[in-house]
Structures are given as C-alpha cells and as structure tokens.
FINUFI-935624 format. One record per residue (C-alpha): residue number from 1; residue in one letter; x, y, z. Coordinates in steps of 0.001 Angstrom, whole numbers, plus 500000, padded with zeros to 6 digits. Layout:
N
{pos NUM&code A&xx X&yy Y&zz Z}
...
END
This chain:
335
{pos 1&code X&xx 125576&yy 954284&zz 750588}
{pos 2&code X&xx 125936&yy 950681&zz 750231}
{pos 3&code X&xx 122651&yy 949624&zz 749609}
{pos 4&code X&xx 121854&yy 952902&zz 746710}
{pos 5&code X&xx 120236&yy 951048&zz 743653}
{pos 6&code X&xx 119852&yy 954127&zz 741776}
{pos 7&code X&xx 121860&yy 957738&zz 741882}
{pos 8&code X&xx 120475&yy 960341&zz 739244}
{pos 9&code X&xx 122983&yy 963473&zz 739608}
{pos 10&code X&xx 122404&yy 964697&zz 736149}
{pos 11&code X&xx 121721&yy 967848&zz 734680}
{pos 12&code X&xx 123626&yy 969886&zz 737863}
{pos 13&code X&xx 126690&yy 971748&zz 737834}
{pos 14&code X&xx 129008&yy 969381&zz 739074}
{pos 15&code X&xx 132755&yy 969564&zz 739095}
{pos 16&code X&xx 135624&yy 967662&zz 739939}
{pos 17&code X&xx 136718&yy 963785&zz 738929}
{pos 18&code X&xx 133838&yy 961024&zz 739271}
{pos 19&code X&xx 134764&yy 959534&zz 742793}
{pos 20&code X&xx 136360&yy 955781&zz 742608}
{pos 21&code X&xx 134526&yy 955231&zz 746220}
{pos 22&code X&xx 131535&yy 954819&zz 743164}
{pos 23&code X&xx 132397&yy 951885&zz 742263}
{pos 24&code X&xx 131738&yy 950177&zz 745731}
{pos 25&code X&xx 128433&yy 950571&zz 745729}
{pos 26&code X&xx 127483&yy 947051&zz 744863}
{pos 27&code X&xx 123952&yy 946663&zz 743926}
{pos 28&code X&xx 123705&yy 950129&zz 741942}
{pos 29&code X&xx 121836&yy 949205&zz 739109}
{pos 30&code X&xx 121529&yy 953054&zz 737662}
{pos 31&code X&xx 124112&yy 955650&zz 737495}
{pos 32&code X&xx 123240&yy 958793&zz 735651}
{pos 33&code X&xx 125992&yy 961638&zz 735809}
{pos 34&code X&xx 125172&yy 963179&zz 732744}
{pos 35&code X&xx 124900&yy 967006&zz 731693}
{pos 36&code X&xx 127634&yy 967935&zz 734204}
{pos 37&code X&xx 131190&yy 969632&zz 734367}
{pos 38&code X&xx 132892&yy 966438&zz 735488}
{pos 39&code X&xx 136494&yy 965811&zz 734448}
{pos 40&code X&xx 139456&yy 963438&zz 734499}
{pos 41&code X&xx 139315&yy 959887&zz 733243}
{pos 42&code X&xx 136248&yy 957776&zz 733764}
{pos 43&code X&xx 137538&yy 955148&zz 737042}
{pos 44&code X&xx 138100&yy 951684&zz 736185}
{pos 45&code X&xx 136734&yy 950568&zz 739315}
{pos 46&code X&xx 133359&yy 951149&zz 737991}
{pos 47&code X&xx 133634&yy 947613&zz 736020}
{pos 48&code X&xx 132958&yy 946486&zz 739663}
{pos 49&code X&xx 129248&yy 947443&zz 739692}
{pos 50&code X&xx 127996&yy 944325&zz 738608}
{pos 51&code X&xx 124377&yy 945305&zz 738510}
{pos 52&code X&xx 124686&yy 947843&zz 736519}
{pos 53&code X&xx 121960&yy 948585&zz 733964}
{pos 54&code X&xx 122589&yy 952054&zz 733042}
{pos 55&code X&xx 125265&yy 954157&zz 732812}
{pos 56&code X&xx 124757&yy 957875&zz 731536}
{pos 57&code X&xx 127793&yy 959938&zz 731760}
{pos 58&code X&xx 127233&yy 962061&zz 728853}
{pos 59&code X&xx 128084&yy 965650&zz 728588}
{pos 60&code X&xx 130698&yy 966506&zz 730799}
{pos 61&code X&xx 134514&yy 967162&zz 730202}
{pos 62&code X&xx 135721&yy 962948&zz 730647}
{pos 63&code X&xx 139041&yy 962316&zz 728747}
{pos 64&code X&xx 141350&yy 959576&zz 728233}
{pos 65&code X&xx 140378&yy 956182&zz 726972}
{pos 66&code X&xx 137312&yy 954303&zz 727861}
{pos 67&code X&xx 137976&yy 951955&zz 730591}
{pos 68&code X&xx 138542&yy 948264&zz 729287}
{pos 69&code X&xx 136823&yy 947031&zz 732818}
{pos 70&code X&xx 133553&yy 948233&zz 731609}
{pos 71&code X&xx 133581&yy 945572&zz 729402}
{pos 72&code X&xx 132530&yy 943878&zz 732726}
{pos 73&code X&xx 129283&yy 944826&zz 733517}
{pos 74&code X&xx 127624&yy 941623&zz 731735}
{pos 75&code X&xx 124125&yy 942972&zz 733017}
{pos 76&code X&xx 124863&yy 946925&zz 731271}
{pos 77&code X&xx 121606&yy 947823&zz 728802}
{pos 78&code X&xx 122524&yy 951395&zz 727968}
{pos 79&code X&xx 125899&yy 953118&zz 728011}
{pos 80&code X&xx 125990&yy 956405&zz 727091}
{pos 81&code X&xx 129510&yy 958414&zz 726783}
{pos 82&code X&xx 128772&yy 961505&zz 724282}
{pos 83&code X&xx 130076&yy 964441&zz 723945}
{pos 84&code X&xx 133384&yy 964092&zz 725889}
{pos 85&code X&xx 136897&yy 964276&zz 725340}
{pos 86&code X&xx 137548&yy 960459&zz 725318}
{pos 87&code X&xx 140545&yy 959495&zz 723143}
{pos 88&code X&xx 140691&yy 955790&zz 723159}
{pos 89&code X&xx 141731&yy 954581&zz 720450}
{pos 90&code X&xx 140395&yy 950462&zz 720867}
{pos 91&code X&xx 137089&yy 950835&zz 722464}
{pos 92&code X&xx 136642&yy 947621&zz 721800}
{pos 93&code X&xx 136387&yy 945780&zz 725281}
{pos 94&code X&xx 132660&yy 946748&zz 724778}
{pos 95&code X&xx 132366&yy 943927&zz 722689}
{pos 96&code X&xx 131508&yy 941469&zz 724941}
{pos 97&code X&xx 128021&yy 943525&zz 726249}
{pos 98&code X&xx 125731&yy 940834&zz 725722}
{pos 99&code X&xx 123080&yy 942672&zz 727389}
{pos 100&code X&xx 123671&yy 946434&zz 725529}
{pos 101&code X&xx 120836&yy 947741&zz 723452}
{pos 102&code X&xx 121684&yy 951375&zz 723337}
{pos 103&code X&xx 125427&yy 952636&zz 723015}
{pos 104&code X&xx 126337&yy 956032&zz 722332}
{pos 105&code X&xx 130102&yy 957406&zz 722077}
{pos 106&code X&xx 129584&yy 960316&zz 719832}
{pos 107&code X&xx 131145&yy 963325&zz 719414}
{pos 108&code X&xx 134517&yy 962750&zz 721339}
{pos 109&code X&xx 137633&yy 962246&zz 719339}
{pos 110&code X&xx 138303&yy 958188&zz 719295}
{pos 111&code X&xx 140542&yy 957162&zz 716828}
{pos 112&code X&xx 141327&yy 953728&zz 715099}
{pos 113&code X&xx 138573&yy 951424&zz 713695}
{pos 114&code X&xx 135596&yy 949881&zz 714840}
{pos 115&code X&xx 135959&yy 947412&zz 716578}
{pos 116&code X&xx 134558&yy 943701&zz 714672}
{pos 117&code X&xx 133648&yy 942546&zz 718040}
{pos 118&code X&xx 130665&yy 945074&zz 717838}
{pos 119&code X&xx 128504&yy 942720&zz 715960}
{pos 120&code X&xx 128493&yy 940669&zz 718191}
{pos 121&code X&xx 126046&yy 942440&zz 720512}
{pos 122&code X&xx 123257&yy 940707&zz 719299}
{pos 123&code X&xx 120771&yy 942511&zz 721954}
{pos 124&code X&xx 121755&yy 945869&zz 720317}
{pos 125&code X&xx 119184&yy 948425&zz 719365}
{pos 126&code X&xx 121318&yy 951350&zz 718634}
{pos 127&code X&xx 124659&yy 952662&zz 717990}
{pos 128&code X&xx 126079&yy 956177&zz 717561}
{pos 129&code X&xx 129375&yy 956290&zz 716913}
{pos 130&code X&xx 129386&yy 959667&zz 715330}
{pos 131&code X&xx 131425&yy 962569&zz 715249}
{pos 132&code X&xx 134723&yy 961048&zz 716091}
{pos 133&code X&xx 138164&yy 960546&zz 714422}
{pos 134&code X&xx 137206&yy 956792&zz 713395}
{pos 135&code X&xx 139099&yy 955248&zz 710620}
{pos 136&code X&xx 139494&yy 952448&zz 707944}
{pos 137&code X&xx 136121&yy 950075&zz 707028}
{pos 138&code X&xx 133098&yy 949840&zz 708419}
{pos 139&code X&xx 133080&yy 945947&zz 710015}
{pos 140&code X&xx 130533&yy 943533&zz 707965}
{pos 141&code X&xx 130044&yy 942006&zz 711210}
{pos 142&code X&xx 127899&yy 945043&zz 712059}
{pos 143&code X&xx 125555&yy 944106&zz 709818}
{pos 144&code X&xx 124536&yy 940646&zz 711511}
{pos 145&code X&xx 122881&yy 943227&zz 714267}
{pos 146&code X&xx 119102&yy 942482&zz 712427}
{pos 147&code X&xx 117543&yy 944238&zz 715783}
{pos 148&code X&xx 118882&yy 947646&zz 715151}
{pos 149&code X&xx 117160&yy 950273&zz 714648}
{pos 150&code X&xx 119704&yy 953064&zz 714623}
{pos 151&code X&xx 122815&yy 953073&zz 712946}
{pos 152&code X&xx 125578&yy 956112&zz 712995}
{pos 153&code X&xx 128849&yy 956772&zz 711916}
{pos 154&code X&xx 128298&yy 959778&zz 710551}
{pos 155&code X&xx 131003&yy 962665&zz 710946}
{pos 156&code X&xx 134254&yy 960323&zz 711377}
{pos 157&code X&xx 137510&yy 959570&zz 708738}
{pos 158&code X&xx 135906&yy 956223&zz 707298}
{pos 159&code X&xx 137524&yy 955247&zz 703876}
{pos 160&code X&xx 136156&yy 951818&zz 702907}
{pos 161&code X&xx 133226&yy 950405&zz 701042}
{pos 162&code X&xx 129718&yy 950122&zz 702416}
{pos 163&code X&xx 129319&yy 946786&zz 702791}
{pos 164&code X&xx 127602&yy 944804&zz 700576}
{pos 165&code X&xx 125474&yy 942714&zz 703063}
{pos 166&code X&xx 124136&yy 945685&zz 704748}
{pos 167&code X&xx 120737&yy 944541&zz 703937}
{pos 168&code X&xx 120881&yy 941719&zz 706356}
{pos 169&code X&xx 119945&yy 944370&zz 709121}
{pos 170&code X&xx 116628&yy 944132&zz 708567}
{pos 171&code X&xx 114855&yy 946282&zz 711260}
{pos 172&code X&xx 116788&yy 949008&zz 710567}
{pos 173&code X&xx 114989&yy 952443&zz 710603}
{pos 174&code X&xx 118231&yy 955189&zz 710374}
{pos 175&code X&xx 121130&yy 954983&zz 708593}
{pos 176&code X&xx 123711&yy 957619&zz 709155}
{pos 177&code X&xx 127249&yy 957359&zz 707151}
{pos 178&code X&xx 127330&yy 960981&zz 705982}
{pos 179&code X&xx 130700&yy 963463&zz 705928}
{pos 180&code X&xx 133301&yy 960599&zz 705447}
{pos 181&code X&xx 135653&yy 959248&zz 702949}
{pos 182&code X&xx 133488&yy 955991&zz 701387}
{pos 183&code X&xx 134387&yy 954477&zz 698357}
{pos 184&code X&xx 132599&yy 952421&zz 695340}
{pos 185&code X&xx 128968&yy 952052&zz 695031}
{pos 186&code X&xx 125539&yy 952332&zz 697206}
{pos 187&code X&xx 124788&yy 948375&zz 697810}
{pos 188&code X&xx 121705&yy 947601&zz 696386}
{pos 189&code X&xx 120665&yy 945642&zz 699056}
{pos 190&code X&xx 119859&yy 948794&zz 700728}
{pos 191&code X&xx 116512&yy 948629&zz 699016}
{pos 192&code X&xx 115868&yy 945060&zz 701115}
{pos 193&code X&xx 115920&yy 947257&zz 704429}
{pos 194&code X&xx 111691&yy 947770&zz 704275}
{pos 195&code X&xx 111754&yy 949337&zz 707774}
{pos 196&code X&xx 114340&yy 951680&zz 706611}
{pos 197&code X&xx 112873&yy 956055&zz 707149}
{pos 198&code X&xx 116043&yy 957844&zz 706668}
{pos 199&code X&xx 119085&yy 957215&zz 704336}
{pos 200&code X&xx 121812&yy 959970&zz 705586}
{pos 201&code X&xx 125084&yy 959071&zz 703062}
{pos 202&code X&xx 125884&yy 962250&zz 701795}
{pos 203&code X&xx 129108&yy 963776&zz 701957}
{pos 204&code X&xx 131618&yy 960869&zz 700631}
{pos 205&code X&xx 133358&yy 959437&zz 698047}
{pos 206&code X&xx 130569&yy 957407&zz 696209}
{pos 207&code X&xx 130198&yy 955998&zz 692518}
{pos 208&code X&xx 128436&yy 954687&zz 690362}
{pos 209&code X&xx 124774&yy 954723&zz 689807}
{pos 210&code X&xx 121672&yy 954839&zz 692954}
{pos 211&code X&xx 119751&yy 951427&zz 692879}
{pos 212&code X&xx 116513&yy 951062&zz 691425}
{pos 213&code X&xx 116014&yy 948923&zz 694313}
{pos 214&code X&xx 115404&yy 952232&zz 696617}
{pos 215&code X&xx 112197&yy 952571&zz 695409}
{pos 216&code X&xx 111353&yy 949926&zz 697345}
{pos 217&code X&xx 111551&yy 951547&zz 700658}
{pos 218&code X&xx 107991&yy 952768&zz 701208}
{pos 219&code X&xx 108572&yy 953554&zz 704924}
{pos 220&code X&xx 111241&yy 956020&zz 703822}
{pos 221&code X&xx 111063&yy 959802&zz 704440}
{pos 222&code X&xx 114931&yy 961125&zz 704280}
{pos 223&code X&xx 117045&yy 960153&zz 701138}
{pos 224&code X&xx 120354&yy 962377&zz 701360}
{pos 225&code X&xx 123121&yy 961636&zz 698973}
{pos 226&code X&xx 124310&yy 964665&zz 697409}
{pos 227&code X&xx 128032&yy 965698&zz 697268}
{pos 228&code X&xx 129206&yy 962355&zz 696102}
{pos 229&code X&xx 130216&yy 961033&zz 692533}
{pos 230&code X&xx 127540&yy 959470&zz 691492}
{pos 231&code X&xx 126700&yy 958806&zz 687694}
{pos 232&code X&xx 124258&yy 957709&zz 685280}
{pos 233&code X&xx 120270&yy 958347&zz 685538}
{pos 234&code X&xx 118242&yy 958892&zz 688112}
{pos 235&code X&xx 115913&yy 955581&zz 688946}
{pos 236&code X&xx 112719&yy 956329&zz 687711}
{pos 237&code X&xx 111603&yy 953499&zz 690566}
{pos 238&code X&xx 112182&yy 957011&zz 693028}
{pos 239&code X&xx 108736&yy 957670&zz 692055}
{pos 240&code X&xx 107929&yy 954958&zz 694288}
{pos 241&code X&xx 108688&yy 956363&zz 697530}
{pos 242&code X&xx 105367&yy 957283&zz 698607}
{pos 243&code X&xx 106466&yy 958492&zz 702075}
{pos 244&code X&xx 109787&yy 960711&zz 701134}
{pos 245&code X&xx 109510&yy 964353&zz 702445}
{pos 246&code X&xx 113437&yy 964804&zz 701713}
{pos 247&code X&xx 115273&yy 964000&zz 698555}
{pos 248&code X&xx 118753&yy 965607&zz 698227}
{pos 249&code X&xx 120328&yy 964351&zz 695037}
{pos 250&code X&xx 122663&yy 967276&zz 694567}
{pos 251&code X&xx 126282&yy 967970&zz 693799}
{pos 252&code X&xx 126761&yy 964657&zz 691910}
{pos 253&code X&xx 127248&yy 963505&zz 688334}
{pos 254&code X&xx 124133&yy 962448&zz 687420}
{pos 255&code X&xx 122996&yy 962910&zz 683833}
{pos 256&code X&xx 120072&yy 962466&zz 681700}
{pos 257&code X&xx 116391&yy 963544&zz 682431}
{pos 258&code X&xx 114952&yy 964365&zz 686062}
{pos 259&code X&xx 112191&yy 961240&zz 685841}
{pos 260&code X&xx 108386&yy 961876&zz 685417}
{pos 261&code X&xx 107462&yy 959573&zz 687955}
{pos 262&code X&xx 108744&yy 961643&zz 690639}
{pos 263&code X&xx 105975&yy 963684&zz 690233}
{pos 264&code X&xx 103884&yy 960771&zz 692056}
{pos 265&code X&xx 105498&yy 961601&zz 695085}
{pos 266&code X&xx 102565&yy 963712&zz 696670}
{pos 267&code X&xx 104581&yy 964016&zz 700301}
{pos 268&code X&xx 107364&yy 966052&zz 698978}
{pos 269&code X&xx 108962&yy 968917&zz 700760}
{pos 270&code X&xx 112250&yy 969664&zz 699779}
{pos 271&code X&xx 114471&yy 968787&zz 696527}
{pos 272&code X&xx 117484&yy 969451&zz 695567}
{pos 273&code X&xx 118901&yy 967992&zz 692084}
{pos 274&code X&xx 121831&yy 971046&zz 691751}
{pos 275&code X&xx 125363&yy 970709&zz 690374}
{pos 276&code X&xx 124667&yy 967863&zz 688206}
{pos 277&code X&xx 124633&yy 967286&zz 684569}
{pos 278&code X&xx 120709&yy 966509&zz 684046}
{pos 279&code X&xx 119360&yy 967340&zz 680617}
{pos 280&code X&xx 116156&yy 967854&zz 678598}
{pos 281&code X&xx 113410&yy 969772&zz 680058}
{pos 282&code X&xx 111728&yy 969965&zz 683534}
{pos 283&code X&xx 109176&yy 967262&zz 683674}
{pos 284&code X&xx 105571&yy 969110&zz 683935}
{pos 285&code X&xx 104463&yy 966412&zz 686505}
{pos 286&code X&xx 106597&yy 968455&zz 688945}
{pos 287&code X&xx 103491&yy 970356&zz 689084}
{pos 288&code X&xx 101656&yy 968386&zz 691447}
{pos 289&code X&xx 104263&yy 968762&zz 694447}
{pos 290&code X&xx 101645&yy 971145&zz 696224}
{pos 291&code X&xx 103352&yy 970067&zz 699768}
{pos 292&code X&xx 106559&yy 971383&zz 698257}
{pos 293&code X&xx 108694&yy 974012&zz 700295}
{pos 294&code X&xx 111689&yy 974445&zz 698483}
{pos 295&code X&xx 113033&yy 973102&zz 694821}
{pos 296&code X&xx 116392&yy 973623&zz 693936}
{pos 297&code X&xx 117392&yy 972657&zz 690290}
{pos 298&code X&xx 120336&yy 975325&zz 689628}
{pos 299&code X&xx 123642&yy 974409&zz 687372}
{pos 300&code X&xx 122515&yy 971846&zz 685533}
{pos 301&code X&xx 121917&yy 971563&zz 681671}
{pos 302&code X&xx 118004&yy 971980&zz 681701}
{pos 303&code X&xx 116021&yy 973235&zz 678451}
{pos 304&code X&xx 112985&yy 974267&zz 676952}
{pos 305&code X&xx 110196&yy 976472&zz 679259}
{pos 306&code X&xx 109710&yy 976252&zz 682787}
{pos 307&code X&xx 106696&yy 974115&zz 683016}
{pos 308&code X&xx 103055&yy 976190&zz 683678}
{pos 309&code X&xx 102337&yy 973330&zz 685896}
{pos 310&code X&xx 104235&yy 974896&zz 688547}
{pos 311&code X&xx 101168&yy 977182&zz 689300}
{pos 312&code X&xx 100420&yy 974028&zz 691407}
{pos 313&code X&xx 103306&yy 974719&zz 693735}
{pos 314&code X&xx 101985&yy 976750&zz 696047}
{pos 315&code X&xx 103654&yy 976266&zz 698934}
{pos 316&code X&xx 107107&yy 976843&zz 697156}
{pos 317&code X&xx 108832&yy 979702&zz 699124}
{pos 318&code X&xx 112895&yy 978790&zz 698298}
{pos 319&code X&xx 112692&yy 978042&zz 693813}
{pos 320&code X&xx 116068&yy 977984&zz 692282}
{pos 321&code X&xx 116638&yy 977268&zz 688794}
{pos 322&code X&xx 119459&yy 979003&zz 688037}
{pos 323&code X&xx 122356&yy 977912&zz 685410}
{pos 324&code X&xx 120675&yy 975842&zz 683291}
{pos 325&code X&xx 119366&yy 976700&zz 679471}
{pos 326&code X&xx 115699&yy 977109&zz 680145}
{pos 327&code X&xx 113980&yy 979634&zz 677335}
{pos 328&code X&xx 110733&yy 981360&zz 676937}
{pos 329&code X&xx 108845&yy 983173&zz 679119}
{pos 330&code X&xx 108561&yy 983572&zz 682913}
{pos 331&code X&xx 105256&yy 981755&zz 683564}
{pos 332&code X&xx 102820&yy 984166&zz 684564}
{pos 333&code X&xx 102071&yy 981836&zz 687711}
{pos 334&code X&xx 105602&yy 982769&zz 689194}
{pos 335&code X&xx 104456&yy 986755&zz 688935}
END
C-alpha cells in the first residue's frame, strides 16, 4: 500500500508489534494507531515517512525509548504518545519539530529533564508532559513558546523554581505544574498571562506569599494552590477575579483575615481556605456567594459568629467550618 495517505486503525483490539514494513509507505501523511493493545518498541524506521502530519499512537502497551529518528519528520503537526510504557530518558530529538503544535507524552514513565531544545518549537500549541518520572527544572526556554495554549507537567519529580519569565507566554490558557517538588515563590508575572483560565500548582513545595498581581486574570476560572507553604495574607486583589468558579487555597500557611472583597466574586462554586492559620471573623460578604456549592473553612483560627448572611447561600450542600473558635449561636438560616 504504497500510495496509502492516510491509515486510521484506532480504537480496535489490535495486538502484536507495529510492523516496520510501516515505515515504507512514503506519502502517508496520517497514521493513527491509537486505543489499541500494541506492544514492543515504537520502529525507528518510521522517521522515514516524510509526510507525515500526524502520528497518534496513544494508548497501547509501547515501551522502550522514543525513537530519536522521529525527530525527522520535519512536516509532523501532532504527535501523540500517552499512556504507554515509554522509558526514554532524553526525548529530546523532538526538538527540532519545527512544524509540531500538539505533543503529548503523558502518563508513561520518562525520566531525566526536559529537554531545553523544547522551546524551540515555536509552532507549538500544546504540551503534556504529565504523569511521568521527569526531573530537575523546568527549562526557561519553554517559556519563549508565546503561542501555547496548554501547558502540563503536572504529576512528575520536578524540584526547581518556576521560572520567573513565565509571563512571556502570553496566550497561555492552562497551566498545569501540580503534585511535584517546586521550590521558592509563585512569579508574579503570572498575573501578565491575561488569557490565562486555569492555574493548577497545587501539590509542591511553594513559599512565600500569592501575588496581588493574580487578580488580574479576569479570564480565569481554576486557581488551585493548596498543599504548599505559602505565607502571609491573602491578596485582597482575589476579589477581582470576576470569572473564578474554583479557588482552592487550602493546606497552606496563610494568616490573617479571609478578605472582604472576595465576596465580589458572584461566579463562585467551590472554596476551600482549610488548614491554614487565618484569623478574625468570617467576612459577612461571604453571603452573597448564592452560586456556591461547597465552602470549606475547617482548622483554622476563625472567631466571633458565623455570619447570618449565609442565609444567602443557598445552593451550599458540602459547609465545613470545623476547628476554628467561632461562638454564639447556630444561625437559624443553617436549621
């Protein structure tokens, strides 16, 4: 089949190794193998398919390392490898992909770093890297990518900073870093990212304090950071973030007040401000959440009465306000 420009086998139940006599079909432009039981190592003589476009070989049982002739395929746009067994620990003759907008390597088990030659796939769109075994910094060269709109790393063994010119991606709409080992502080030029819908960073090592300059992200709907080590107040500029549905704040340090202003955030639908060390009492402007599903301000160092103001939550099915020193009454509006 010589003259094949496209071969969709995908979602079958197909066994065995991918067969090399693949790569001699010259003019294939589309090779989706996906959603399979295919094993072995992925064939190096698929870098010969210089017209390829596409290459989906997701979801099947591939191991060993990713070929280094696939760095080849000058024309590839999307290359998608999840959910695997690949082990290769230097995927990094992907690097020269001019053409790639869409790579996705996830959940296999690749090891070592990313490589720097990443950002230089200036066509790039989107990159999942998550859910591997990846290790040491995330590159700054990554963040000269300002078309992507995808970025994860979630789920890997990262122990560096975030890096500090991470704003410079500027058409970014999902950031995923969550459930690794980062260190220092949140860059603040996170808040230059206007495009920006969903901040995913929980799960690490971070200090410090969250940047005012978040409340600048109007387009944003996720904001995850708990189980860090953050410190000092919450930004009252939160209140800003007309858009957020999601604000996960929990299982930090964070101390002082929970700020009034949130209360102008009318599109609320889950909080969760636990395991902190925020004081005083519970600002009555909480009230006007009426979108709200589910509060969670338990083990903290709350006072005073719970706010009557909450008779305006009525969507609230999950309220948790245990552990703190709040007095009084029950509200009659929680009967």
């Amino acid at each position: 089949m010589t003259e094949l420009v496209s071969l969709d086998l995908g979602l079958n139940i197909l066994y065995s190794t991918i067969p090399s006599e693949t790569g001699q079909m010259g003019i294939l432009s589309a090779l989706y193998l996906n959603n399979n039981n295919l094993t072995s190592s992925i064939p190096t003589i698929l870098g010969n398919l210089s017209s390829l476009l596409y290459l989906e070989l997701s979801f099947n049982q591939l191991s060993s390392s990713i070929p280094i002739g696939l760095g080849s395929l000058s024309y590839l746009q999307i290359l998608g490898l999840t959910f695997n067994h690949l082990t290769s620990s230097n995927p990094g003759g992907l690097g020269s992909l001019n053409s790639l907008r869409g790579l996705d390597l996830s959940g296999n088990s690749l090891t070592s770093s990313i490589p720097s030659s990443f950002g230089d796939l200036s066509s790039m769109h989107y990159i999942d890297l998550g859910s591997n075994q990846l290790t040491s910094s995330i590159p700054s060269s990554l963040c000269s990518l300002s078309g992507l709109l995808g970025l994860d790393l979630g789920n890997n063994k990262l122990n560096s900073t975030i890096p500090s010119n991470i704003g410079s991606m500027i058409a970014l709409l999902d950031l995923s870093l969550n459930h690794n080992s980062l260190i220092s502080s949140i860059p603040s030029s996170l808040g230059g990212l206007s495009y920006l819908e969903g901040i995913y960073i929980h799960n690490n090592l971070l200090t410090g304090s969250i940047p005012s300059s978040l409340g600048a992200l109007s387009h944003l709907h996720v904001l995850n950071i708990d189980f860090n080590l953050l410190t000092s107040s919450i930004p009252s500029s939160l209140g800003a973030l007309s858009s957020l549905t999601y604000l996960d704040l929990g299982s930090n340090q964070l101390t002082s007040s929970i700020p009034s202003s949130l209360g102008d955030i009318g599109s609320l639908f889950s909080v969760n401000m636990d395991y902190n060390h925020l004081t005083s009492s519970i600002p009555s402007s909480i009230g006007s959440w009426g979108s709200l599903f589910n509060l969670v301000l338990g083990n903290n160092a709350l006072t005073s009465s719970i706010p009557s103001s909450f008779s305006g939550l009525t969507s609230v099915s999950v309220l948790d306000l245990d552990g703190n020193y709040l007095t009084s009454s029950i509200p009659d509006s929680l009967g």
